[in-house]
Structures are given as C-alpha cells and as structure tokens.
C-alpha positions as a printed NumPy array, in Angstrom:
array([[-51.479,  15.334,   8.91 ],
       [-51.978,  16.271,   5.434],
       [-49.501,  15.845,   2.663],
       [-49.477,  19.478,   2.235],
       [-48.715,  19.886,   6.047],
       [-46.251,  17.154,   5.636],
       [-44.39 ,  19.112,   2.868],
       [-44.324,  22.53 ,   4.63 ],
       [-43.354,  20.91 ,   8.124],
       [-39.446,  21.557,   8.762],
       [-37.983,  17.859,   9.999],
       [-36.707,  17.727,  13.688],
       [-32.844,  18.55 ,  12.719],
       [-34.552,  21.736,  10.336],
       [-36.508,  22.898,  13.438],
       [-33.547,  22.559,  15.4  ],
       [-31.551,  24.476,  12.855],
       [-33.571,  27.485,  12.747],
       [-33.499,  27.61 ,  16.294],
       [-29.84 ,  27.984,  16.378],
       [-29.553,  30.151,  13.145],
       [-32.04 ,  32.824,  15.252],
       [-29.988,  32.635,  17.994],
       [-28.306,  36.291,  18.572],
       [-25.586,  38.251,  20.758],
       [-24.167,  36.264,  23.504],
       [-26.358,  33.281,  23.314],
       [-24.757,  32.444,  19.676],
       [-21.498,  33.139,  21.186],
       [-21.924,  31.056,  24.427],
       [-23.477,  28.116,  22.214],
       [-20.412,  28.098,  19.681],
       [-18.25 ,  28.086,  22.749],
       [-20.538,  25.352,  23.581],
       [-19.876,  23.119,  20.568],
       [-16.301,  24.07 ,  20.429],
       [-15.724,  22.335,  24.049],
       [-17.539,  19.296,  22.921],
       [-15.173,  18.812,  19.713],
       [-12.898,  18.623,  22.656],
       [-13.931,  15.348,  23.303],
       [-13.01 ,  13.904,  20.027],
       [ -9.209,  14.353,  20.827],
       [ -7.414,  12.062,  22.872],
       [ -7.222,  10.741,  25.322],
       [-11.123,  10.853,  24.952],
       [-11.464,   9.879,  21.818],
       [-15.195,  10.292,  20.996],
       [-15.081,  11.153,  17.601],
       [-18.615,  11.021,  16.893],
       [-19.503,  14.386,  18.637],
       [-18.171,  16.134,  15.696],
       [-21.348,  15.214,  14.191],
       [-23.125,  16.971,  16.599],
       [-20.514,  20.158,  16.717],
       [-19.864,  20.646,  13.137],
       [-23.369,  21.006,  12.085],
       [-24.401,  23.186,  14.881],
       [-21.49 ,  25.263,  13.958],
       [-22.796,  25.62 ,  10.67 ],
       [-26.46 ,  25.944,  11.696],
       [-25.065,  28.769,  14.096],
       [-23.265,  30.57 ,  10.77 ],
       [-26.678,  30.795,   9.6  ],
       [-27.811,  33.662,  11.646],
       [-24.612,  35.524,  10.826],
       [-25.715,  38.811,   9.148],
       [-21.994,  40.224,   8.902],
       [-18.44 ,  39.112,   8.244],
       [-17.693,  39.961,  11.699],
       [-20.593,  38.077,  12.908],
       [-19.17 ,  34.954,  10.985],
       [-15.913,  35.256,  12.016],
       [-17.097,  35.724,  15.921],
       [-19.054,  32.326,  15.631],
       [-16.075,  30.755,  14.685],
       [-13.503,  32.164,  17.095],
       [-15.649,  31.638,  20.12 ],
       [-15.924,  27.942,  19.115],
       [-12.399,  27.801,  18.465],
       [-11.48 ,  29.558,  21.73 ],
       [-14.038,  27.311,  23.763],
       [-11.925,  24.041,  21.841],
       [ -8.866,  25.084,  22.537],
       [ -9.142,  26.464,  26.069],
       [-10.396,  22.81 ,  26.798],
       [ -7.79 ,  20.868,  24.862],
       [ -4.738,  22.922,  26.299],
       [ -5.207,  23.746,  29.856],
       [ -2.204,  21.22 ,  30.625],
       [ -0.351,  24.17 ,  29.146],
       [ -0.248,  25.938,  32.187],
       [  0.428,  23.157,  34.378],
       [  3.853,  23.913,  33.256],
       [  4.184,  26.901,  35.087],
       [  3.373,  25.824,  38.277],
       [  6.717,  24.275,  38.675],
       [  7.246,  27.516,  39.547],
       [  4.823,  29.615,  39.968],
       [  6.387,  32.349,  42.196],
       [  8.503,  32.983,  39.098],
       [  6.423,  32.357,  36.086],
       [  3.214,  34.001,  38.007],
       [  2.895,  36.266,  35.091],
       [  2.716,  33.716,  32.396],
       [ -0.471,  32.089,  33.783],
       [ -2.272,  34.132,  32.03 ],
       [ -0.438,  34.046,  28.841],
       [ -0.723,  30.224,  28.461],
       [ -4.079,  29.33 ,  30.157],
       [ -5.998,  32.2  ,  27.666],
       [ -3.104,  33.774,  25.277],
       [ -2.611,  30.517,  23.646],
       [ -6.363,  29.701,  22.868],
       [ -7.239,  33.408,  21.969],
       [ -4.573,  33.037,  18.949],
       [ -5.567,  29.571,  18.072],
       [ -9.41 ,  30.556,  17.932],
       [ -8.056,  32.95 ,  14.634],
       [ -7.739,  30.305,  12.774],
       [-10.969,  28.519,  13.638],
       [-12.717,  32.526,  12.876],
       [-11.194,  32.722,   9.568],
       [-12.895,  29.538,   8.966],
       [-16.174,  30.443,   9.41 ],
       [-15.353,  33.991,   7.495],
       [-14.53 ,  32.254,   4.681],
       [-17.217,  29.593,   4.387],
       [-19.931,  33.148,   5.262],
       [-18.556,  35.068,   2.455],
       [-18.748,  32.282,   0.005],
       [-22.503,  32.389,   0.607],
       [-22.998,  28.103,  -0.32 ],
       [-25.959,  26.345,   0.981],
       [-26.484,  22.456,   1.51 ],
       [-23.659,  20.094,   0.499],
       [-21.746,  22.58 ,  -1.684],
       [-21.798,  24.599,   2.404],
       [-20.373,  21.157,   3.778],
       [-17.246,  20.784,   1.236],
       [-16.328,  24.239,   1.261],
       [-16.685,  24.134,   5.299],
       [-14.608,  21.106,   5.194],
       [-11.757,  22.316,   2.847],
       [-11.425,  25.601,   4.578],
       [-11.281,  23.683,   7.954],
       [ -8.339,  21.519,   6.677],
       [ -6.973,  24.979,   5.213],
       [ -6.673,  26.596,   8.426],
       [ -5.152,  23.497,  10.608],
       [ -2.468,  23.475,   7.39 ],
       [ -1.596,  26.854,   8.243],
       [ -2.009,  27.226,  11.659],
       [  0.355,  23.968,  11.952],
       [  3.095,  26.468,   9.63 ],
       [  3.007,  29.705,  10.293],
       [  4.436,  31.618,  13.355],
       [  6.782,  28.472,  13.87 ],
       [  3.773,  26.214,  13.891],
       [  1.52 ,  24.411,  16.371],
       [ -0.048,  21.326,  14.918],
       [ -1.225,  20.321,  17.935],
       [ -4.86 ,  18.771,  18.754],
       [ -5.308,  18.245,  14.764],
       [ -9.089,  17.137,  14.13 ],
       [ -8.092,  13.735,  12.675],
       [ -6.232,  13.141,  15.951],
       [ -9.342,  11.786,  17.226],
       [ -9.136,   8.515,  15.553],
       [ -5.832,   7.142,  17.268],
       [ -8.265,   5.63 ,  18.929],
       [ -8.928,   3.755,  16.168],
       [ -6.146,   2.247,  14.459],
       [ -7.941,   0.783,  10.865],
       [ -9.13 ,   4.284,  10.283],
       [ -5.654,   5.791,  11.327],
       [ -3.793,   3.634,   8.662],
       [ -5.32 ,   6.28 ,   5.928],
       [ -2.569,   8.894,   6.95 ],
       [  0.396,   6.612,   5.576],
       [ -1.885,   7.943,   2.4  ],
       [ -2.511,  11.802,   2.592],
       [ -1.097,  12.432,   6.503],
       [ -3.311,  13.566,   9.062],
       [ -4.111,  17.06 ,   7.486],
       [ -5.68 ,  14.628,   4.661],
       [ -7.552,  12.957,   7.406],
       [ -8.914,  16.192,   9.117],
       [ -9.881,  17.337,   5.771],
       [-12.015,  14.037,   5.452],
       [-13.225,  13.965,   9.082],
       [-14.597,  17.755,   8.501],
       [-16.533,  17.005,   5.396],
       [-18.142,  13.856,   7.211],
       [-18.857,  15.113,  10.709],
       [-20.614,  18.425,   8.89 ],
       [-22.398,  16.132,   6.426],
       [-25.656,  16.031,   9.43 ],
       [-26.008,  19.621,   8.68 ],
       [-27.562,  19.05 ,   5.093],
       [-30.229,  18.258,   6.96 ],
       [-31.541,  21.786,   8.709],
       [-32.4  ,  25.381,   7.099],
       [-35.08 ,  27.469,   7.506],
       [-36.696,  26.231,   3.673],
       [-38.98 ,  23.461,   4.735],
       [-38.35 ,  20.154,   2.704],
       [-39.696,  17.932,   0.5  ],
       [-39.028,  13.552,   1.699],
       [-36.797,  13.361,  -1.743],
       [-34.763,  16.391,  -0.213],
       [-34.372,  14.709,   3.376],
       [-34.016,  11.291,   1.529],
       [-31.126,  12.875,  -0.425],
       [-29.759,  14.771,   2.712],
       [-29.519,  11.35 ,   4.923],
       [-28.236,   9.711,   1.815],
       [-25.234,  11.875,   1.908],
       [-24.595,  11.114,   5.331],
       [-24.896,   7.407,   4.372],
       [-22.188,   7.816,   1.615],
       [-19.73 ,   9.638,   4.539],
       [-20.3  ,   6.828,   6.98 ],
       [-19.606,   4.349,   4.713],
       [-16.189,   6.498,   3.715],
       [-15.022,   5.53 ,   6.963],
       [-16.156,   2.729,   7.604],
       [-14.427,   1.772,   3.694],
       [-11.269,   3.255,   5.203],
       [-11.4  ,   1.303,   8.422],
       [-11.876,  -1.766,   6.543],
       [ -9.047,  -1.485,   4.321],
       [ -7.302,  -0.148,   7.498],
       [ -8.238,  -3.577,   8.7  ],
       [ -6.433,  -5.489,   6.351],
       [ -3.56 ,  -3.552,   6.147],
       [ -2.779,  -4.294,   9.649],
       [ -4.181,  -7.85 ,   9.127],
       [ -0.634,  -8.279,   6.85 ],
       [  1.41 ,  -6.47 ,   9.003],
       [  4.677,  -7.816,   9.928],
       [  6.125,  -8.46 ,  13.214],
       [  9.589,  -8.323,  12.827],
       [ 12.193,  -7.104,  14.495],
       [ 15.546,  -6.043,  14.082],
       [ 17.962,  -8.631,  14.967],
       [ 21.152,  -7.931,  17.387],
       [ 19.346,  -5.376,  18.771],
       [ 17.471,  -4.792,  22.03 ],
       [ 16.38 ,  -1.411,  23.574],
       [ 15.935,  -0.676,  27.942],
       [ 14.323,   2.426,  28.037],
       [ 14.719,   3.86 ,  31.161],
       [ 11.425,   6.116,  32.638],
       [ 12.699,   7.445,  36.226],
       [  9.763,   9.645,  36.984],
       [ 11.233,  12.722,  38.401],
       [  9.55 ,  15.366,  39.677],
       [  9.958,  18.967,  37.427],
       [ 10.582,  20.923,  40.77 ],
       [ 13.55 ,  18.231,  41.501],
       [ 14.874,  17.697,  38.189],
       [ 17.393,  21.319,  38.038],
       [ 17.613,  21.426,  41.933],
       [ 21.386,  21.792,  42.695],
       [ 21.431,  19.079,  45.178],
       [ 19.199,  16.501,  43.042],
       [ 20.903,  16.868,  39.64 ],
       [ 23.744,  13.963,  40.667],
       [ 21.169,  12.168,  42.683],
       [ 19.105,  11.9  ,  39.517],
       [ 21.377,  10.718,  37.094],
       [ 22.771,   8.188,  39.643],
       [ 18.72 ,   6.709,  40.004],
       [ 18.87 ,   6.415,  36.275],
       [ 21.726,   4.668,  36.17 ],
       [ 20.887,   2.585,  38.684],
       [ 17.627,   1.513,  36.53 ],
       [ 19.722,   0.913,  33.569],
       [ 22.063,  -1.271,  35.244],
       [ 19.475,  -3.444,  36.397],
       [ 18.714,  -6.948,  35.232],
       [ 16.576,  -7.781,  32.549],
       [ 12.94 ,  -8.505,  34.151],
       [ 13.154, -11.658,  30.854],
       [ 16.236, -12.753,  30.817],
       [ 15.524, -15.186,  28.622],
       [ 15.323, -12.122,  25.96 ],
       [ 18.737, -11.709,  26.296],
       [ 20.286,  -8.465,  27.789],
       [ 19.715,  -5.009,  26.571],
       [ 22.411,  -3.637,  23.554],
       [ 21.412,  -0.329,  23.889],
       [ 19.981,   1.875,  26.595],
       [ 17.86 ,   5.249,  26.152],
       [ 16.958,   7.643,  28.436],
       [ 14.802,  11.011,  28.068],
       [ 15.382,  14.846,  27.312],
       [ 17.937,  16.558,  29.797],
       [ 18.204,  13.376,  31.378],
       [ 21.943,  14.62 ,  32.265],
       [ 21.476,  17.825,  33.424],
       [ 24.804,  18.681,  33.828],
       [ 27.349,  19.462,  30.057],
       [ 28.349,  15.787,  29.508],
       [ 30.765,  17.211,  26.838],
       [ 32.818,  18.991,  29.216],
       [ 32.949,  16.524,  31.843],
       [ 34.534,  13.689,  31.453],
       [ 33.435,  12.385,  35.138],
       [ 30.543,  12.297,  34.056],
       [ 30.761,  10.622,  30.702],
       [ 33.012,   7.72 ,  32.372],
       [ 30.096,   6.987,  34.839],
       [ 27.718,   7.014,  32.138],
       [ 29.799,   4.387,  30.388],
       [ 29.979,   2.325,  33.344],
       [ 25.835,   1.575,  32.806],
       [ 26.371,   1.242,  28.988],
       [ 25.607,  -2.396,  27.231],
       [ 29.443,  -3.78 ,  26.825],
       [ 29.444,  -3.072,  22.902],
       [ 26.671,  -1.156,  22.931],
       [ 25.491,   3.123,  23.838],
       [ 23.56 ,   4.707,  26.155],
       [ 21.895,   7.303,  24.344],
       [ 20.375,   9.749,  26.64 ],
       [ 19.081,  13.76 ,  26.026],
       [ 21.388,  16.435,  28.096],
       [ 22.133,  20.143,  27.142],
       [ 25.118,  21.421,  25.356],
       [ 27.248,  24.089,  25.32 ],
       [ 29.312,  25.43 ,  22.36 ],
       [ 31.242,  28.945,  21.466],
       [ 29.91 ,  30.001,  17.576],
       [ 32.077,  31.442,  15.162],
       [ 31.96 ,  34.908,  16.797],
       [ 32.716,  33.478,  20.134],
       [ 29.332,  33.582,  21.316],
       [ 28.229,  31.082,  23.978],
       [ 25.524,  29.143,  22.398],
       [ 22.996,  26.69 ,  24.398],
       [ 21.703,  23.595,  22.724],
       [ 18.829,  20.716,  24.046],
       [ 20.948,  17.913,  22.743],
       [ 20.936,  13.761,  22.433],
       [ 24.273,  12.34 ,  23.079],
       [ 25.424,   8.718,  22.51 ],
       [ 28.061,   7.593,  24.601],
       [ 29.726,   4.295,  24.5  ],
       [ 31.492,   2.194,  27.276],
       [ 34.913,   4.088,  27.644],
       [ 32.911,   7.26 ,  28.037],
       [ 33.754,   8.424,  24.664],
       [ 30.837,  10.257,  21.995],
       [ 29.781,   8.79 ,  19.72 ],
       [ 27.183,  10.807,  18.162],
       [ 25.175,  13.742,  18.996],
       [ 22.105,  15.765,  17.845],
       [ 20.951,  19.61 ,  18.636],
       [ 17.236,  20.447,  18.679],
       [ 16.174,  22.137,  15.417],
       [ 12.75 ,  23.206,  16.093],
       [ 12.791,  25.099,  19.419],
       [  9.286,  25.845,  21.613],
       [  8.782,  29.368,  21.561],
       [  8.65 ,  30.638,  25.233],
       [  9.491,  27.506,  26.617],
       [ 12.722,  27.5  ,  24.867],
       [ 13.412,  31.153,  23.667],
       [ 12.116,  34.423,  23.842],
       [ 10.505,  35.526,  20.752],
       [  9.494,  38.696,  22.108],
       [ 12.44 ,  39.708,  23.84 ],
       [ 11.989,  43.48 ,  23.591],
       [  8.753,  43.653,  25.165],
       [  9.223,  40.035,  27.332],
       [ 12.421,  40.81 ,  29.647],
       [ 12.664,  37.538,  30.986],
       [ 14.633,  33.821,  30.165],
       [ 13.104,  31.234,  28.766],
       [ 10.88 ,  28.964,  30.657],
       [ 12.419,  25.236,  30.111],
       [ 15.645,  27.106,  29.709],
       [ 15.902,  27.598,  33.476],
       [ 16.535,  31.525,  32.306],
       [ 18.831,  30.615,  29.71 ],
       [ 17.906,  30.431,  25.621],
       [ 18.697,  27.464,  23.715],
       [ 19.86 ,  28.077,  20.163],
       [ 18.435,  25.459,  16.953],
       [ 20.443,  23.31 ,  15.479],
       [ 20.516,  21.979,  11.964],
       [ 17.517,  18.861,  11.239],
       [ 16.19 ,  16.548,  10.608],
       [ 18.992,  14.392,  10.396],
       [ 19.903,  10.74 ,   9.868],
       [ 22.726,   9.152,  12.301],
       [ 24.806,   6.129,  12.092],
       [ 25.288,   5.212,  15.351],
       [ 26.823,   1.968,  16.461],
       [ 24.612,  -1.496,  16.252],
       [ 21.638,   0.369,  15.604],
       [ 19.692,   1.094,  12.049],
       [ 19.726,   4.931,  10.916],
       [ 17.631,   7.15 ,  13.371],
       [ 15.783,  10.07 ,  13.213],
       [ 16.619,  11.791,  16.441],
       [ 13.706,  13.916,  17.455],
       [ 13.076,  16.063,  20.883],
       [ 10.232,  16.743,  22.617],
       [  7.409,  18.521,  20.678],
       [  9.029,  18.083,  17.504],
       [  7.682,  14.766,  16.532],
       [  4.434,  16.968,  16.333],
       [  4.983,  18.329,  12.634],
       [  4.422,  16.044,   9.727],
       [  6.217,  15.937,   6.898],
       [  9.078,  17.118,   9.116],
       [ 10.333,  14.476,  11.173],
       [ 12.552,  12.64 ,   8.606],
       [ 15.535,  13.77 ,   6.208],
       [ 13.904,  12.62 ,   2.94 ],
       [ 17.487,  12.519,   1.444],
       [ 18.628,   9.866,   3.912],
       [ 15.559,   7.646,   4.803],
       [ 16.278,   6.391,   8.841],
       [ 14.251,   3.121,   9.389],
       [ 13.156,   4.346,  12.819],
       [ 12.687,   7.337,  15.03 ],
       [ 13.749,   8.16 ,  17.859],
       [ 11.832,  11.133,  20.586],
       [ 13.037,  12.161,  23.763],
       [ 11.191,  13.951,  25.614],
       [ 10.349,  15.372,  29.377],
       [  6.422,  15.493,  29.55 ],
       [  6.684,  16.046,  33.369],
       [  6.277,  19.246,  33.15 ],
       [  2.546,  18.638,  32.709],
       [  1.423,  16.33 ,  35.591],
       [ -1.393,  14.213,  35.231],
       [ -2.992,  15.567,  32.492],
       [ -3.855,  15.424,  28.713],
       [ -1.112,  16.603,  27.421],
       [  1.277,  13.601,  27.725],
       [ -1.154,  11.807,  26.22 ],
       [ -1.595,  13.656,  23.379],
       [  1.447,  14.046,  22.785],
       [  2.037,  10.29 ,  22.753],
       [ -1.008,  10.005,  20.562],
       [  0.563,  12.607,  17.831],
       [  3.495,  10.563,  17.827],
       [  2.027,   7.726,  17.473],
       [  0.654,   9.255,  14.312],
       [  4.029,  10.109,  12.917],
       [  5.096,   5.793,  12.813],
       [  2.153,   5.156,  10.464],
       [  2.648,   8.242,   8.247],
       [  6.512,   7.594,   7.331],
       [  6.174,   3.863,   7.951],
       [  8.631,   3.629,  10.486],
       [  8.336,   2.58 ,  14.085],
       [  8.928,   4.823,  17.171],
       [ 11.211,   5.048,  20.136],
       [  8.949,   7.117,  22.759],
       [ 11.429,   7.69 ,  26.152],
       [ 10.069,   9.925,  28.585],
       [ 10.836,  11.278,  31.634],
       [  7.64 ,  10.781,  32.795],
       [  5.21 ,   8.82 ,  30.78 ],
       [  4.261,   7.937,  28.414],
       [  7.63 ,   5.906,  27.199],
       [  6.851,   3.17 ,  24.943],
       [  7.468,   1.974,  21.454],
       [  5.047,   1.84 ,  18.665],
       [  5.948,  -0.27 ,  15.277],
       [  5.518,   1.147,  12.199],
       [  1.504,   0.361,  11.363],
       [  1.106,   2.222,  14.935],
       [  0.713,  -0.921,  16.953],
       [  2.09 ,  -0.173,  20.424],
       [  4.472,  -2.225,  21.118],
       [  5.893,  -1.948,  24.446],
       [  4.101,   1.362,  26.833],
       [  5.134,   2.208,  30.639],
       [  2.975,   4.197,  31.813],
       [  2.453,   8.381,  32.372],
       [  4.206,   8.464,  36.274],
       [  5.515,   5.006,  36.864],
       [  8.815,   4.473,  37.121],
       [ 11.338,   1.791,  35.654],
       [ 12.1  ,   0.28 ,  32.173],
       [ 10.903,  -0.816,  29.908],
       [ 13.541,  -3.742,  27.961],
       [ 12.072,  -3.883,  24.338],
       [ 13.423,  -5.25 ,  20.865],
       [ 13.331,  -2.852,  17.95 ],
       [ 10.376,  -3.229,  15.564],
       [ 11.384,  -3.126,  11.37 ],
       [ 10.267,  -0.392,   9.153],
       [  8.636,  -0.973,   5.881],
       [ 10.685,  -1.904,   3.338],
       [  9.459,   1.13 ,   1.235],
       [  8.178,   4.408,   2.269],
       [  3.956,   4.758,   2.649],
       [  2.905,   7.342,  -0.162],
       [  2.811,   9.619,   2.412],
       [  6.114,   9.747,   3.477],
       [  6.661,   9.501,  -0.733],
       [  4.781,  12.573,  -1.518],
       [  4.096,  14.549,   2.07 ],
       [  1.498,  16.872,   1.979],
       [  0.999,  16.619,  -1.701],
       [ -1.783,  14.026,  -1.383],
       [ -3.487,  16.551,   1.041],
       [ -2.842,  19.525,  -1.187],
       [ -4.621,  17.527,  -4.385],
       [ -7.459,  16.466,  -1.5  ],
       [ -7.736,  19.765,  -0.434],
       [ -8.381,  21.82 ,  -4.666],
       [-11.1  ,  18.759,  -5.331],
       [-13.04 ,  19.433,  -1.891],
       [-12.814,  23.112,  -3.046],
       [-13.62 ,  22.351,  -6.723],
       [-16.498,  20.593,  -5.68 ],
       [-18.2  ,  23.284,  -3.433],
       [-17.487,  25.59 ,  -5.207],
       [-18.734,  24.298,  -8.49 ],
       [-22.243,  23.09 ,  -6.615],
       [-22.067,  26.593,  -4.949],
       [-22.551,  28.082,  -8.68 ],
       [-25.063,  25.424, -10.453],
       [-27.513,  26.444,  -7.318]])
C-alpha cells in the first residue's frame, strides 16, 4: 500500500463509524436500542464498566447520520429507552404481589417508566446535534450534556436518580472514593467524557497517522484519569481507619418475609413475633459482647405502635436492657384541620415500651406511596395497601439514646445526594430502612444497596442498611462493607458501629457545587474547541 493509499484509507474504528452514521430508519433505532442495553451492563450488580466505551461512541457515531433535530433526539431516546427498560424491569416485579389488583399498572411500570426516562437521554443527543461539534470538542460537550440531563432527571418531577452512569464503579472502590470530591453526578460527568473519548477515532474524513496518533492519545490521557483516580483512591483507603464507636453494638434483624404475607391479616402478629424472636436471640460471638441496640426494617410493625401500647410493651420485652429497638412501622396522626394523615415512620422504643424518638418519611415514591395523578388515576397507592401516606419534615438529625446523631432515612430515599443529611446538624452515621422484598430476586435490591453504598463515601459517614429482605448490611464510611446478610436469607446480623470522619469530605462540604464548576469547564472546553475548528 502506498502512502497516498495509506492517507486516504479510513482506520478500522473510521470504517466502522461510517457504517453506523449511514445507518437509517429502524436499523439506527434498533442499534441505539442496541447500545443503550449494553450500557446496562455497566450498572450493578454487573458492573462492566468498560462497555461504555463501546456504547458511547457508537452512540455518537449513530448521531452522525442524524439529518434533523428529531432524528437526533430519536437516536437518543431509543438508546435511553433500550437502557432503562433493561436496568428497571425489577420495577414491575412489584406488582405481582398482586397482580389481580395492580393488573393495570404492568404496563405503566414495565414501559411508562423507561419511555419518560429515555427524554432525558433524547434531549441529550438534541443538544450535542444542534451544537454541530466534531472530534474532542463532540466528546466534552456529549459528556457535559450527559451529566446535565442525569442532574435534572435526578430533580425534577420529584426526582429519580436511579441507575446514575458513575454507579458502575461500586464495583470498584479506589475509583469510587472520587465522589467524597464532586458526588457521583461529578463522576458520571467524568465517566461520559472518558467512555466517549474512543469515538475521536471514526468520521467519514479519512485521517492522517498524526490525527489517529492524537485521537488514541486522548484516550490514553482518559485512561490514565482513572486509573490517577483509582490510585489516589488507593491510598485513601490504604489510611483508612477502622474504628468503631465504643459502647455500642448493632443486631440487625433481616426476617425475610414474603410481600404477599407481610399485610395478610392473619400474618401481621405472626411476623412481628418471628422478628422478635430473632432479636432475642443470642449473640452468634458472644465474646463481642451482647447487642445495645437492635434495628429492624421499614413497616416492620405493621400494626400503629403509637396507639397500642400491647404492642409497644412486647416490643420492649426484645429491647437491649438500656438500650432501643429501633424498627420502621406506619403512623397515624389527625393534622390541624382534623384530617387523618398516614405516615411511613421509624420509631425507637426503649425497654418499658415507651418512645423515644420517631421519624416520618419526607420524600415519598410517587405511585408507590401516593397518587400524583389522582384525577385521572382513581385508585390507592400501591405500598400504601390503598391508603396515601403524607411527607414529613427531613432530613433530620436525632439524639437517640447510646447512639451518635443519625440520619434516619427510608427506603428509596438514600438515593438522592446531597439530600440525605441536615447540613445544619451533621449526624455521624446514617441510618436506611427499607423493604426491598417487593422486588424478588432481582437487580433492584442490589442496586439499591449499591446507591447507598455510594451515599457513606460522599458525606463520609458510614451506613446502617436493614432490610426486610436483603441486602442488610453496614458499610463504613470509605464504603468498605462491613458486615452484609444476604438478599433472601434470614437472621441477623450482630455488628459494631463504624466512626465517621472527623470532618466532612468536600463533598458533603460543598454538594453539588464541585459538579456544577466540573460541569461550566467540560462545557467551556467544547464549546471553545467547537469555535477555533
């Protein structure tokens, strides 16, 4: 081959590129889709982040052939769709709990939820089409409006941060350590520019072996981003402490009940009575000393421990002799226009039976939990068992006795950062209940477990994960697990309490302020490249 041939001859990735830019109708549609169920696989519990660098730069190979806005935005929403269809089909599992009820939802959750998720992934591509930027300037600008788009699709319409790109690498704790820096929008916004970095290398221009030496070499410098941030991940953990809190030792208590059992009129006492047989238990080490403290999940009472005081009396029969039993259960209270109001609560009760703290869900699941569309939606909510649970006030801080300040949270709302902690009164651990049985043997619980995971190293505190089914466990503040028992076994799990950091990371200093700064120099950059080409 001539050097003349060698100069007009695209490279493999350029020939590959032009293939998918000329792709048209449903075949570009069916191949995002494609690429958007392989990003899949970089979420947990899979974990294989390095297929990004296969879907990100087909995705942008694929935006290529877009001739109109709609065009662009179709590429991206069918990749979106394709991810999220993938990623949260344990949604619906939910349902089937029961199904001769909730029949009319399946269709809701298994493609409703997807189909408005995919927007956001659409108004990606939209964006980085009608900016019309080639080569790396194409790559930032891809990247920040990525980032963009998970920010507000994790605010707006309640949020749903769930499935974040940058959740892939709780797999990989060095790398995760960079989100007690800029949280884990900052390292989505990072993992974007990286995994789309490969695409540099296609178009339809052949090029010259400076412009493909230049092209790898920017994939070089991204590797070696990460693999900088692992290793000073690396040593951060390397001087980690492993302290604990002294006086203190947790049982958490993981009974395993099936959904379909859990509200059943004859199970409810059954239930609680299997709990607190687990609790009373002896310690599997007794040489660790007995437990001071003893946890167990959301609604693990279902019946209104406030109003019974049966109930509360039995519950302090299991409780550590100077210690609580903290445990979730729902709540009932008349407002100030004597409305009945319905609350998923945490109550602490102590050894006479008495309360001695409590905490009301703040950030309700829509559906699950209320009705937002009540007019058109006739119907109770879901995990309401018909009823509608009202929000309470959070985050908060409690004082509760023998045990550091907490940061109660319930079920899905250890998902949002930069919202888990009252910033005014810094706890030194958190605490979420939660009831993930409503999703079987699937991905969700350990996602979920995996996203709050992520909240310990972003605020630098450790985590209190009690389940009713899997995955219970505790994590210490670096993100180190702890203590785990595991999605559908049952028992406890006797554990002491790990320290927080002594200060807060910059993250949990700043919040998304670090991202936000991240976010206007990705942006600054592509679009100033964008304009010297």
């Amino acid at each position: 081959m001539s050097i003349t041939d060698t100069l007009t001859t695209p490279a493999p990735l350029g020939r590959l590129s032009v293939r998918l830019a000329g792709l048209a109708g449903w075949r570009r549609l069916a191949v995002a889709a494609l690429f958007g169920g392989l990003a899949t696989l970089a979420l947990p519990p899979a974990d294989a982040v390095p297929v990004l660098l296969v879907a990100f730069p087909g995705l942008l190979w694929l935006l290529d052939g877009a001739r109109t806005g709609r065009q662009a935005f179709a590429v991206g929403w069918f990749f979106g769709f394709a991810h999220h269809l993938l990623g949260l089909y344990w949604i619906s599992a939910a349902l089937f709990t029961d199904i001769g009820r909730f029949w009319w939802a399946l269709p809701l959750s298994a493609a409703g939820l997807p189909i408005l998720m995919a927007m956001f992934s659409g108004f990606t591509t939209l964006l980085v089409w009608k900016l019309r930027a080639t080569g790396l300037a194409r790559v930032f600008l891809f990247a920040a409006s990525w980032a963009l788009f998970e920010w507000l699709r994790g605010h707006i319409f309640t949020g749903f941060p769930w499935n974040l790109i940058g959740y892939g690498w709780t797999g990989f704790l060095p790398v995760l350590q960079s989100v007690s820096l800029f949280g884990i929008y900052g390292l989505s916004l990072l993992t974007a520019l990286v995994a789309a970095l490969p695409a540099v290398l296609g178009g339809s221009a052949p090029s010259s072996p400076a412009d493909r030496r230049r092209g790898w070499g920017a994939v070089a410098a991204g590797l070696a981003l990460f693999a900088a941030l692992g290793a000073w991940g690396g040593m951060r953990l390397a001087g980690a402490s492993d302290e604990t809190v002294p006086g203190v030792r947790l049982r958490l208590v993981q009974p395993a009940i099936d959904q379909r059992l859990k509200w059943a009129p004859g199970e409810r006492v059954r239930n609680v009575q299997q709990q607190m047989d687990l609790s009373a238990a002896e310690p599997a080490s007794p040489s660790a000393g007995p437990p001071t403290h003893v946890i167990w999940a959301e609604t693990a009472v279902p019946l209104f421990i406030e109003q019974d005081a049966r109930v509360r009396q039995a519950l302090g029969s299991v409780t550590p002799p100077g210690g609580l039993l903290i445990t979730g259960a729902p709540r009932a209270a008349v407002d100030a226009e004597g409305e009945q109001r319905y609350y998923n609560s945490m109550v602490a009760v102590d050894g006479s039976g008495a309360i001695a703290g409590s905490f009301d869900k703040f950030h309700l699941v829509p559906f699950g939990e209320y009705m937002p569309l009540r007019r058109w939606l006739p119907v109770g909510a879901i995990a309401g068992n018909g009823a509608e649970f009202s929000a309470g006030p959070g985050p908060v801080t409690l004082d509760l006795k023998g045990l550091p300040p907490v940061s109660p949270l319930i079920c899905y709302e250890v998902i949002f950062p930069n919202a888990v902690i009252d910033r005014d009164h810094r706890p030194q651990w958190l605490l979420n209940l939660t009831n993930d049985a409503w999703y079987g043997n699937t991905a969700g619980p350990h996602q979920h477990f995996a996203i709050a995971q992520t909240r310990a190293v972003e605020e630098g505190l450790p985590l209190v994960r009690v389940a009713n089914t899997g995955i219970s466990g505790v994590v210490d503040a670096h993100g180190r697990i702890a203590a785990m028992l595991a999605l559908g076994h049952r028992g406890v799990v006797d554990t002491a309490l790990p320290k927080a950091l002594p200060m807060p990371t910059l993250y949990g200093w700043m919040g998304d302020g670090v991202f936000g700064v991240l976010l206007l120099i990705c942006f600054a950059v592509g679009l100033s490249a964008r304009q010297r080409r």
